[in-house]
Phi, psi and omega in degrees: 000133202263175192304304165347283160316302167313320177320292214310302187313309160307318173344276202317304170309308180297274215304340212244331173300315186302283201315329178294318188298316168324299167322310184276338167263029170223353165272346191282347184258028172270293208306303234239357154286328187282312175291328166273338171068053159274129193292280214291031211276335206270321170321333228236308201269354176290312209298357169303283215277162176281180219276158190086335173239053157239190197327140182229147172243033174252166202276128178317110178267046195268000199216131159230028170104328199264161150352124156233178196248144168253134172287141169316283162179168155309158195280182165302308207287012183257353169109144165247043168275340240227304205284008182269276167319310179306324176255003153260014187073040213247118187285118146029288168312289187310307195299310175323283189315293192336296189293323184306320169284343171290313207294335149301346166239009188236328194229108178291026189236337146010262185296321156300346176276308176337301198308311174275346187286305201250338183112351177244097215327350190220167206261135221213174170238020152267353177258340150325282174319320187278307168253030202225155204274179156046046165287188195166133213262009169272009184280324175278023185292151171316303205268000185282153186328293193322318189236009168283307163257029170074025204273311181255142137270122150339124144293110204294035183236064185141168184298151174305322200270336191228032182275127174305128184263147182203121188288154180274155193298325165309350181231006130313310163304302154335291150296357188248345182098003175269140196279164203187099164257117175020110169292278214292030163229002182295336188257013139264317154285171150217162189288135161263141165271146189285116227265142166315172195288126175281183169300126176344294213286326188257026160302271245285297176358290194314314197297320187300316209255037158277285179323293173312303181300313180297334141339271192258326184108307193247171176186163176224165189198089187250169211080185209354217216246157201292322191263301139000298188281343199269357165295311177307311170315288194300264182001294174299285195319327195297327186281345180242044155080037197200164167238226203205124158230163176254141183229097188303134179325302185307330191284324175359067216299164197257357152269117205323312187313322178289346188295301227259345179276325162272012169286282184336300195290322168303301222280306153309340164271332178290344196268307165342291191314284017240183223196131189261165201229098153282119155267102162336065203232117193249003187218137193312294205300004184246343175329326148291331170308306192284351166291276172357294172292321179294346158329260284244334150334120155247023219213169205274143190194151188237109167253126175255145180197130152328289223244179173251114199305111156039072198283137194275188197266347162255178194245137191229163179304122154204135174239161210226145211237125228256163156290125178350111173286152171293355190265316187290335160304325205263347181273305200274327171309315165349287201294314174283357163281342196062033178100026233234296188315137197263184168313303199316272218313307124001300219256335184263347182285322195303288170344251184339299185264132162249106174233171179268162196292334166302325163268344190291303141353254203309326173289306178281018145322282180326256144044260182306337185272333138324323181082179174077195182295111232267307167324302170295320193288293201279013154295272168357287179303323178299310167319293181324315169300286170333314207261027172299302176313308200277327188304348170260354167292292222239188153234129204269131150272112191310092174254118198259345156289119204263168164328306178295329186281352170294099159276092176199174201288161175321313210272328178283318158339277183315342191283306189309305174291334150320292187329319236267294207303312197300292206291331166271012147231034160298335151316310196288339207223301132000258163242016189256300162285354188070017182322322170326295190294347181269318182282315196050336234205129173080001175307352182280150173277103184250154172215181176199123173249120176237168184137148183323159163278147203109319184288007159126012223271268229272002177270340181283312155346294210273319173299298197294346172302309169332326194270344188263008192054021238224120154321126185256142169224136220240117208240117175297098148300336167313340201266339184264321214275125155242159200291349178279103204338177168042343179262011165303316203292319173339287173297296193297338169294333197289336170304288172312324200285275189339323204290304212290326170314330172230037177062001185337136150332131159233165174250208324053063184274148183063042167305340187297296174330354175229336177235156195193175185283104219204048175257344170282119181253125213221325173195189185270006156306303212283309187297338178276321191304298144000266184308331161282334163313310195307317175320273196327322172290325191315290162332292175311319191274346171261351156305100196280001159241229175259125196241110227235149176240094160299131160217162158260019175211086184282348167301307192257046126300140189295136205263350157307320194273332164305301208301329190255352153299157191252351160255173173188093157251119174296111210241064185298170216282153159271139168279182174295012161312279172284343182282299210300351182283304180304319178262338164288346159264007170281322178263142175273160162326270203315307218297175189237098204225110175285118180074005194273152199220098182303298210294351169279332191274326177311339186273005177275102170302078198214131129359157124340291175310329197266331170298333198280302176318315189302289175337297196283358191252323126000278190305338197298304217297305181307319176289316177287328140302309201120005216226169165284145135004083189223175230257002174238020169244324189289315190299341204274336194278272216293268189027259154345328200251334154248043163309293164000299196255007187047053175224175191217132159342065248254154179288325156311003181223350178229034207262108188091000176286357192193000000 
């Protein structure tokens, strides 16, 4: 048994020592009251305690309803009865029933002492009054400590004054020195681990929100990502002397009263531990709940949210937790590479990822354990991370396509290889030449690809992601813009925000669905229409990595909203040129094809996308006979494919295929 332990256990003996002996010299005054036939016994045995300390009917002054500040607790080496009473305030009298009700689960002479003292094997609180020094019948009120925090239970089987009294076991545990937390909130908290040293700014953070929770109690803490603030939380906590559990919002009970019960049991384990309370909160809709409960609080406690909560009707500490500067990214890739990473290598990760320091951890963990080319690997790993977030927005496209599989005329080819160029030396030209400080404003790399559908808008994406090593992720606006005011801007923030941690591609399909010419405002439909372009560009262009708009009709975009992309490529109908070009990279080498005549299949007025089609439906057909590739499975194949388009196959386009 370590010192510690030894302390409690001596407490507990002495104090369960006094109070038992109280029991015995008020059953010995029973006894020699009985024996004497004095009528007057009870009178005799109040006249015992001195005057001012028998029974008081005044109200416990540890709760008037309001907020209180709880002391951290007492040391160990103070016993942890001393550290009990002290931080509930616990009066002479209170502190007494408590060990009396421990002495029943500690001293097997216990219950036989009760038994001669009251007639009843377990400890009441009428027999409390009667033999225990300095009483007062508010100790037992709902809102006095004892039963406000569960230090005692009632036994729902009799009247109050003759009810079995009983301590509860966490704090039977307690007082004996064994560490322990509440079983009914163990499946609702969890311990937060004490997180490695952070990056200088959210160091400061902690230390700001130290200061508060030691302060106040209360604090509130938005920005960055859910594992970022609860490292700042345990931090700030750890420095003001607490330790730290985290509580998701959504866990909540959803009735009040259980609400007001699971207040009660935190506010007593924080005094235990003792231990600051994060509160979650990941969802808007849970946000009154979690207001609520932390009211109710008198003990150190945090609510975290992405955006910031409400201001409540008192008024609390709230900070914000800002994003990682590159010289502090560039410190922790350093460290998680483990000095391994050259400037470049470094410098180009920076470039690329805005991540929080847990993941930058973590790809560089990955990373090292791979092995190889130390770069490439914690490239990968960055991606991977990255792209967690975004994988339920968008749909990520694998990109396996080159240059070569691109067909469109030279001057867009060049344009596309500009976009390539912008977006891989933007550090370089930013902040290193210093263009930032010049520009400040418009720095996303934007674009807009327009042209029929089918002529390459989303394969040209998927080549320059490719060429940028980069996740393409393909976000339907039809799926994002809603007719309910604020939530077009919602979505696209929740887009943008996920997007930013690895610089992803994103595409934007279908931009017609938001934009049009709508710079005329006719009504207020228009005008909110109006402000969601305005996001989005807004968005874009502060975006660090590259962000593509598709549409099929660029006329009828507005030339305000042109004006502010920094690309416009034109993805025009291909001539007969460019379709034989389109079909000779389309039939693979391997394939087995008899008779097929690229400059005949080029008379087929078709798209790219619709060639791809034709070509791949063809082979099936072929294959399913049994046969080569021949010029009479691709016409029965283009058939099919204008079906599509409610046109029909003109004899001038399919003249000599067969």
């Amino acid at each position: 048994m370590d010192a510690g332990h030894q302390t409690d256990a001596a407490a507990m003996s002495t104090a369960t020592a006094e109070v038992l002996a109280r029991l015995d010299a008020h059953a010995r005054a029973i006894a020699t009251d009985a024996a004497a036939g004095v009528a007057d016994g009870r009178s005799r045995r109040r006249s015992r305690h001195p005057a001012g300390e028998s029974r008081r009917a005044a109200v416990h002054p540890s709760d008037d309803g309001d907020r209180k500040d709880y002391p951290a607790g007492a040391a160990h080496g103070e016993g942890s009865l001393a550290t009990l009473v002290a931080c509930f305030g616990l009066t002479p009298f209170e502190r007494d029933l408590l060990v009396l009700c421990a002495a029943m689960e500690l001293g097997p002479t216990a219950a036989a002492r009760c038994a001669a003292a009251s007639g009843r094997e377990f400890p009441t609180f009428s027999l409390a009054l009667a033999a225990l020094a300095e009483p007062h019948w508010s100790a037992l009120t709902p809102d006095a400590p004892l039963r406000r925090y569960r230090l005692v239970e009632v036994a729902d089987d009799g009247v109050l004054t003759t009810a079995r009294l009983r301590i509860d076991e966490r704090v039977l545990h307690f007082l004996l020195g064994v560490p322990q937390i509440e079983p009914q909130v163990q499946g609702l908290v969890a311990r937060t681990a004490a997180p490695g040293r952070l990056p200088e700014s959210q160091a400061r953070l902690a230390g700001e929100l130290a200061e508060a929770v030691s302060a106040d109690g209360v604090a509130a803490l938005s920005g960055g990502d859910p594992q970022t603030r609860r490292e700042v939380v345990v931090t700030a906590a750890r420095a003001a002397g607490f330790g730290t559990f985290a509580l998701s919002a959504a866990d909540l009970p959803t009735e009040p009263a259980d609400r007001v019960a699971l207040a009660r049991l935190w506010e007593r384990e924080a005094v235990l531990l003792p231990a600051a309370l994060l509160v979650e909160v990941s969802d808007p809709a849970k946000a009154p709940a979690a207001e609520a409960f932390v009211a109710m609080l008198g003990v150190p406690v945090v609510l975290s949210s992405q955006d910031p909560l409400p201001a409540p009707t008192t008024q609390r500490v709230h900070l914000v937790v800002a994003p990682l500067d590159q010289a502090e990214q560039r410190g922790l890739w350093r460290d998680a590479l483990d000095g391994r990473g050259g400037d470049a290598d470094v410098a180009a990760l920076v470039a690329q990822f805005s991540l929080p320091g847990h993941v930058i951890r973590a790809a560089g963990a990955l990373a090292r354990e791979v092995g190889g080319d130390l770069r490439a690997a914690a490239w990968r790993a960055g991606l991977a991370h990255a792209r967690i977030a975004l994988d339920e927005l968008g749909r990520r496209v694998a990109s396996r396509a080159g240059w070569d599989d691109l067909v469109v005329p030279e001057r867009q080819r060049g344009i596309l290889h500009e976009i390539v160029a912008h977006v891989r030396q933007r550090a370089t030209v930013y902040q290193d030449w210093g263009f930032e400080d010049v520009l400040r404003r418009g720095l996303g790399v934007t674009a807009l690809f327009a042209g029929g559908s089918g002529t390459g808008k989303t394969l040209a994406a998927e080549v320059v992601a490719g060429e940028l090593g980069l996740d393409l992720f393909v976000i339907d606006l039809s799926q994002v813009v809603s007719k309910y005011i604020g939530e077009t801007e919602k979505n696209l923030r929740r887009v943008f925000d996920a997007a930013e941690r690895g610089g992803a591609v994103l595409l934007f399909d279908e931009a017609d669905a938001l934009f049009g010419k709508r710079s005329e405002v006719k009504d207020s439909h228009d005008r909110y229409a109006n402000l969601e372009v305005s996001y989005l560009l807004m968005r874009m262009e502060s975006y660090r990595g590259l962000a593509i708009l598709t549409t099929n009709q660029k006329k009828s975009l507005d030339q305000a909203f042109l004006r502010r992309l920094r690309f416009v490529v034109d993805f025009p109908f291909p001539n007969q040129a460019e379709r034989a070009e389109i079909w000779r990279r389309v039939i693979p080498p391997r394939a087995p094809v008899d008779g097929v005549e690229v400059e005949r299949l080029a008379q087929l007025t078709v798209a790219g996308g619709s060639i791809r089609n034709i070509a791949l439906s063809a082979a099936f057909l072929a294959a399913d006979e049994g046969t080569e590739l021949r010029m009479r499975h691709l016409l029965a194949a283009a058939h099919t494919e204008y079906v599509k388009f409610e046109r029909s196959v003109t004899p001038t386009e399919v003249a000599g295929w067969v």
